[in-house]
C-alpha positions as CSV (number, residue, x, y, z in Angstrom):
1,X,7.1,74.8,35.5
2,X,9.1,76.0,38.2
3,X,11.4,73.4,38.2
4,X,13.1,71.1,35.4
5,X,12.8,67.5,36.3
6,X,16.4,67.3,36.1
7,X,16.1,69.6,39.3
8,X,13.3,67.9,41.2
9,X,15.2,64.3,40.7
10,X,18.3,66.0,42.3
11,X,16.3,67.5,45.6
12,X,14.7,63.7,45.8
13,X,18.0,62.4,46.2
14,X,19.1,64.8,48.5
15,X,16.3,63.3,50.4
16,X,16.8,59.8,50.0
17,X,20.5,60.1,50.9
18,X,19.4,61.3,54.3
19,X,16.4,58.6,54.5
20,X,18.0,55.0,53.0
21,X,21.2,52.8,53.7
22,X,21.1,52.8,49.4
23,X,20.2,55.7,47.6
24,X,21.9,54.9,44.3
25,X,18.8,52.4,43.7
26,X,16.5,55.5,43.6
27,X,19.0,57.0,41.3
28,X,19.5,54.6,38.9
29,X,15.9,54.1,38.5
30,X,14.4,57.1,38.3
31,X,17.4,57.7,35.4
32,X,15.9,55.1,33.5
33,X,12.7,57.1,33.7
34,X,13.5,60.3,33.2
35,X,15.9,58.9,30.0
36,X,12.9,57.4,28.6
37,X,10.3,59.3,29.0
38,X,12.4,62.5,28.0
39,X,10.7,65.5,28.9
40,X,12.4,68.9,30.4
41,X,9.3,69.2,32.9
42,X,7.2,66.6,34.8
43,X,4.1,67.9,34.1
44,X,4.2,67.6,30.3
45,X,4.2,63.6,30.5
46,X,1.7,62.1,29.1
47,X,-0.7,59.3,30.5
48,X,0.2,58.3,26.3
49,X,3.6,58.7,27.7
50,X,3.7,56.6,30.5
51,X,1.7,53.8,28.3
52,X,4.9,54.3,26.5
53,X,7.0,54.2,29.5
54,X,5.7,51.0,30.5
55,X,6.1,49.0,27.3
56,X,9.4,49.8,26.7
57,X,10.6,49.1,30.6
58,X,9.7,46.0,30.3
59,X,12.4,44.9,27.6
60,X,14.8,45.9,30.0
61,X,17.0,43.1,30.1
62,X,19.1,41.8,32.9
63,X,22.2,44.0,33.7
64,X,24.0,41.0,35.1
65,X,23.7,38.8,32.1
66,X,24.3,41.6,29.6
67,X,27.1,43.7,31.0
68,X,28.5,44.6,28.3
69,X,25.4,46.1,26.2
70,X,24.8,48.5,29.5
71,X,29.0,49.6,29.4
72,X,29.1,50.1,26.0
73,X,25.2,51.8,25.5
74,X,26.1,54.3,28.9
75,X,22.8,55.6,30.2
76,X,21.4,54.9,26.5
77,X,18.7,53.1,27.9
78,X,16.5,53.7,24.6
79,X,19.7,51.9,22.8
80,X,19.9,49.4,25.4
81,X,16.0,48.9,25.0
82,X,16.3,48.4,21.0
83,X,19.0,46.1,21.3
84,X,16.6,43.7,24.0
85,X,14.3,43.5,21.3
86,X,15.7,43.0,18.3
87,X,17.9,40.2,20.1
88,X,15.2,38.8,22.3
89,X,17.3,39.1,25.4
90,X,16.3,38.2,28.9
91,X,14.4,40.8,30.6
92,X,13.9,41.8,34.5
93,X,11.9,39.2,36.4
94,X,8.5,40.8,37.8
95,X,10.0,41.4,41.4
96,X,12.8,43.7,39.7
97,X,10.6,45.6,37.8
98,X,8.2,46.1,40.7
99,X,10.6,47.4,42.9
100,X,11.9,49.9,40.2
101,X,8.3,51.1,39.2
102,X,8.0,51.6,43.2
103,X,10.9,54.0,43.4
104,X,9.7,55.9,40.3
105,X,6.2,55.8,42.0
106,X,8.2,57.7,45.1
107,X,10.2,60.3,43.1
108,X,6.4,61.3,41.2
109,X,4.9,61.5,44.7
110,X,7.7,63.8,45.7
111,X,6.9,65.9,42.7
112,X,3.2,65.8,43.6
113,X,3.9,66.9,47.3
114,X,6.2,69.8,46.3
115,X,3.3,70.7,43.2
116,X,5.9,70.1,40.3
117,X,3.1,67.8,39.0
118,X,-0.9,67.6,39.0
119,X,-1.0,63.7,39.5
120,X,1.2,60.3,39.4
121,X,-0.2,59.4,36.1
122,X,1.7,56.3,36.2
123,X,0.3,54.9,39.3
124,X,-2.7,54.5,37.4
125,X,-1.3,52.0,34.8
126,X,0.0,49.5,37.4
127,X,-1.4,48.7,40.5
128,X,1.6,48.3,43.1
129,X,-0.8,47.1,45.9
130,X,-1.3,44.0,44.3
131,X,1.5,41.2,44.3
132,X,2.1,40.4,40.8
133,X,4.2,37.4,41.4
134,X,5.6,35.0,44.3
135,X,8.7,35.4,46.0
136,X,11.1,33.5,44.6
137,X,13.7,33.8,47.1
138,X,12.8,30.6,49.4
139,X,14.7,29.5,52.7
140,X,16.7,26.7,52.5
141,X,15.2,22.9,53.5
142,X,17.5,20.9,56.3
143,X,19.4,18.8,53.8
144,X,20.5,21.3,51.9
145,X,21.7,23.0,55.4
146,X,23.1,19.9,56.2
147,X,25.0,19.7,52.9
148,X,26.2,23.2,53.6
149,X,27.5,22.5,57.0
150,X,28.9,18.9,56.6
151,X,29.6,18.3,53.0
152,X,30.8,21.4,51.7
153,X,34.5,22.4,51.0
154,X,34.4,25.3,53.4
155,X,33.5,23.3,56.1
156,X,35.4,19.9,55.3
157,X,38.8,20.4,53.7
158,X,39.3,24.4,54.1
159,X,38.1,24.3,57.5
160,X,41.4,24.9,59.1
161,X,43.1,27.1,56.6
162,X,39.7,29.0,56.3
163,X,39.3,29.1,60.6
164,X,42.6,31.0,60.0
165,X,42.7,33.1,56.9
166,X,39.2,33.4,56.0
167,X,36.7,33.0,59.0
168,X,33.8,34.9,57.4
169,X,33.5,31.6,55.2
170,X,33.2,29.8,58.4
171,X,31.2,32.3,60.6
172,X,29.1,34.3,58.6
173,X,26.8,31.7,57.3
174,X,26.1,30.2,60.8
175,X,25.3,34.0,62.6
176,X,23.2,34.9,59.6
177,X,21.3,32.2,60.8
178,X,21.1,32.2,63.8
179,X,20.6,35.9,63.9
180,X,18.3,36.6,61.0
181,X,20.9,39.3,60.6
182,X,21.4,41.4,57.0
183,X,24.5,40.0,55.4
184,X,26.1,43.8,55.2
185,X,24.9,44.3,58.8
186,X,27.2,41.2,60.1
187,X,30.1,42.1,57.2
188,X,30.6,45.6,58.5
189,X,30.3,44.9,62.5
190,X,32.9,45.7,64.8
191,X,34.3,44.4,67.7
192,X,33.5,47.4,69.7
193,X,29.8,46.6,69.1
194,X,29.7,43.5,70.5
195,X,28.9,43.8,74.0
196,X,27.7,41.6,77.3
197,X,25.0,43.1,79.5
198,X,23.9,41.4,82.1
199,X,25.8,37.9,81.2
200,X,24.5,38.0,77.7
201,X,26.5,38.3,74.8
202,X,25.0,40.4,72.1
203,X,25.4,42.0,69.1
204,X,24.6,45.5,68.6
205,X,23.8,46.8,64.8
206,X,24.6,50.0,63.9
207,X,26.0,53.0,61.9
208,X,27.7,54.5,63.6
209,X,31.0,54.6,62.0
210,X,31.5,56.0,58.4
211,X,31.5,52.9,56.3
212,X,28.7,51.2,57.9
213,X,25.0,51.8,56.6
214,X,21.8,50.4,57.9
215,X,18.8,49.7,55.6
216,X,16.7,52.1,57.6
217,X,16.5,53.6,61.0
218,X,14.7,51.1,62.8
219,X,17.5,48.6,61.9
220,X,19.6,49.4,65.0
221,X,18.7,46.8,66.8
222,X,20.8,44.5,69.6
223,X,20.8,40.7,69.2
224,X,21.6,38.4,71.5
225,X,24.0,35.5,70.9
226,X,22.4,32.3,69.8
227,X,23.8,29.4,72.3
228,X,24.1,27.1,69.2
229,X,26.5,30.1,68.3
230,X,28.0,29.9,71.9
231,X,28.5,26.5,71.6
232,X,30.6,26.4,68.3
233,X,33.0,28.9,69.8
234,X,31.9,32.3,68.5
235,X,33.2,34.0,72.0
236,X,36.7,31.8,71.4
237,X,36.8,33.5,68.2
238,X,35.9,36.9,69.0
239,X,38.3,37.3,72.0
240,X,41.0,35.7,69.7
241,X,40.2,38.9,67.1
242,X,40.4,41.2,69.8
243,X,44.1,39.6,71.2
244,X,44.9,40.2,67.6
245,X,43.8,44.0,67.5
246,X,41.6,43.3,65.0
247,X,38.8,46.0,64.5
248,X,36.4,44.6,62.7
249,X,35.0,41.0,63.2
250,X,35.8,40.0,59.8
251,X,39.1,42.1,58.5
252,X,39.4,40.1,55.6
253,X,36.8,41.4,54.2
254,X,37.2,44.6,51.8
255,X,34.6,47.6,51.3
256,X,33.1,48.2,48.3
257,X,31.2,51.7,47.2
258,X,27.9,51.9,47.8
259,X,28.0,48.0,48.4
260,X,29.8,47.7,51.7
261,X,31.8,44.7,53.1
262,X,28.9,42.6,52.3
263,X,29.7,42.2,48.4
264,X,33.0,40.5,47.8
265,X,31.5,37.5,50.5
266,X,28.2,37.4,48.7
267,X,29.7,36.5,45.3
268,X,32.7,33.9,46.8
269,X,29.2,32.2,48.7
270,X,26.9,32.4,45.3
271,X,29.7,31.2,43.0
272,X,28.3,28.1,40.8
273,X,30.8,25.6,41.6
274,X,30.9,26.0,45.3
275,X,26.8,25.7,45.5
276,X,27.2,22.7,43.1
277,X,29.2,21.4,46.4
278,X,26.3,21.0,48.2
279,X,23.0,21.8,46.5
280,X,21.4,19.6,44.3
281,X,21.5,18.8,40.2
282,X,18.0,20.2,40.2
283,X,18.1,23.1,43.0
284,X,21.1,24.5,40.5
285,X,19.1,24.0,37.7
286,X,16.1,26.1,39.1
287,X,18.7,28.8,40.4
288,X,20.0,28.8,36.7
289,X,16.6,29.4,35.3
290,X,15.9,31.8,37.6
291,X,12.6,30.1,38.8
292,X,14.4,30.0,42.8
293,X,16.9,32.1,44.4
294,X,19.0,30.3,47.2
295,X,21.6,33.0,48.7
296,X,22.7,34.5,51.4
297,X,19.7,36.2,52.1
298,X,17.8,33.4,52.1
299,X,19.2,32.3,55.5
300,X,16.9,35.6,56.8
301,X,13.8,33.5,55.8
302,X,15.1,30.3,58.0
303,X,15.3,32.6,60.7
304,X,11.8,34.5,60.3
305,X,10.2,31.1,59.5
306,X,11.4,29.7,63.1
307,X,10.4,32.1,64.7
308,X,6.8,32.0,63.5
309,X,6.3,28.6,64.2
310,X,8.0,29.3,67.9
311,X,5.3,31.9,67.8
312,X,2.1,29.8,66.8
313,X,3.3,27.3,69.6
314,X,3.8,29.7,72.5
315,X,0.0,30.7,71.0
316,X,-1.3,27.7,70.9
317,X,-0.1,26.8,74.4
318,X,-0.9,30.0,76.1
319,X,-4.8,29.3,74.6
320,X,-4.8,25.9,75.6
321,X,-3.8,27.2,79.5
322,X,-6.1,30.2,79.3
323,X,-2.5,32.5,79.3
324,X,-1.8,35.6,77.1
């Protein structure tokens, strides 16, 4: 009872600023917490409470698709709750309300290390070890790349207006990857961080100015330039950025609290009718129902997935020759 929870959740974020590229995730969740489980001290929660906790969390509906109900019902997430019942709205998906419960998980460890509280008595109603559903981001196939790259307005009839005013639309898609690269990590880069060492071209990720953020600390990381890159004219482009006195790679695009310069790119790329350019009737559908999610991020998974087959061959060979 030495300190109020109100207290302990603002020393957790203390530390979480310092820790993590995004602390407001922490925030807002653990605010859903303490809002619902509404007790001045940690310690007097109940495992009846969390039970509670638990089965009203998961009427939480979607704060994309219900906008309005979270602006008008502020931080009224018992409200907000109420309303998800009575109308039947569309709740979180199981990855979402994982990955809350986890941060929640974190701030009641905190609490546990700092003795605020005897035990994490909501670890013991869910067990976050234990994948509770599949991943539902998936990589994209070759057609649909192909479709992307050959079909689509960005790269068809904008190419040469986009080449000049907007060369994120152009570039971004095709380092990401090729690079495997975080789309914030690309948006934010500089021209002073990419660098040639030894003839290779690289990029260097990093936070080292004040509007760049890296997911953690073993994010900074250099990356050499993909030939395929090379060969499309990335170094053309760069130099031509750098003739302009252009500090960042991609000027054109704005920074956004807490979001970056990755936000304003990531909804122009995941807008409806410029997938419908280039994905099919069916891939939409799936995105719509939320079964799928095709974005940005999903050209990370491309990248990781060559790699381990590149991996599993150089394996195979190496046993086949007796090599490590």
């Amino acid at each position: 009872y030495s300190k109020k929870a109100s207290d302990i959740f603002l020393d957790f974020m203390e530390k979480k600023k310092k820790e993590v590229e995004e602390p407001f995730r922490y925030e807002r969740d653990i605010k859903i917490f303490l809002s619902l489980t509404n007790k001045e001290y940690l310690i007097d929660i109940s495992h009846k409470d969390m039970e509670n906790f638990l089965n009203d969390f998961m009427f939480l509906p979607n704060q994309n698709k219900n906008m309005k109900l979270y602006k008008e019902n502020s931080e009224d997430f018992r409200k907000i709750i109420a309303v998800s019942k009575k109308e039947k709205l569309i709740t979180l998906d199981n990855t979402t309300i994982k990955n809350k419960l986890i941060n929640i998980n974190a701030f009641l460890d905190y609490a546990i290390e700092f003795e605020y509280l005897d035990k994490n008595r909501l670890r013991y109603k869910i067990n976050l070890s234990e994948e509770n559903t599949s991943d539902k981001r998936k990589e994209y196939y070759n057609e649909q790349l192909h479709a992307l790259f050959y079909k689509s307005s960005w790269y068809t009839k904008e190419l040469e207006n986009n080449l000049k005013d907007n060369p994120s639309k152009i570039w971004l898609p095709l380092i990401l990857l090729f690079t495997g690269c975080r789309l914030n990590e690309m948006a934010q880069i500089r021209l002073s961080q990419i660098e040639i060492k030894d003839s290779i071209n690289f990029f260097r990720i990093d936070d080292k100015y004040p509007d760049q953020k890296l997911k953690n600390k073993t994010s900074k990381r250099k990356i050499p330039i993909h030939q395929t890159l090379i060969d499309l004219g990335i170094l053309d482009f760069i130099d031509n950025q750098r003739k302009n006195n252009k500090e960042r790679l991609f000027e054109e695009l704005y920074y956004t609290n807490n979001k970056g310069y990755g936000q304003a790119f990531s909804k122009r790329f995941n807008d409806k009718d410029f997938k419908k350019e280039w994905l099919s009737k069916s891939d939409i559908a799936k995105i719509e129902e939320e079964d799928i999610l095709l974005d940005l991020h999903s050209f990370r998974h491309n990248f990781s997935g060559s790699l381990k087959g590149l991996i599993e061959e150089i394996a195979k060979k190496s046993a086949k020759e007796g090599t490590v």
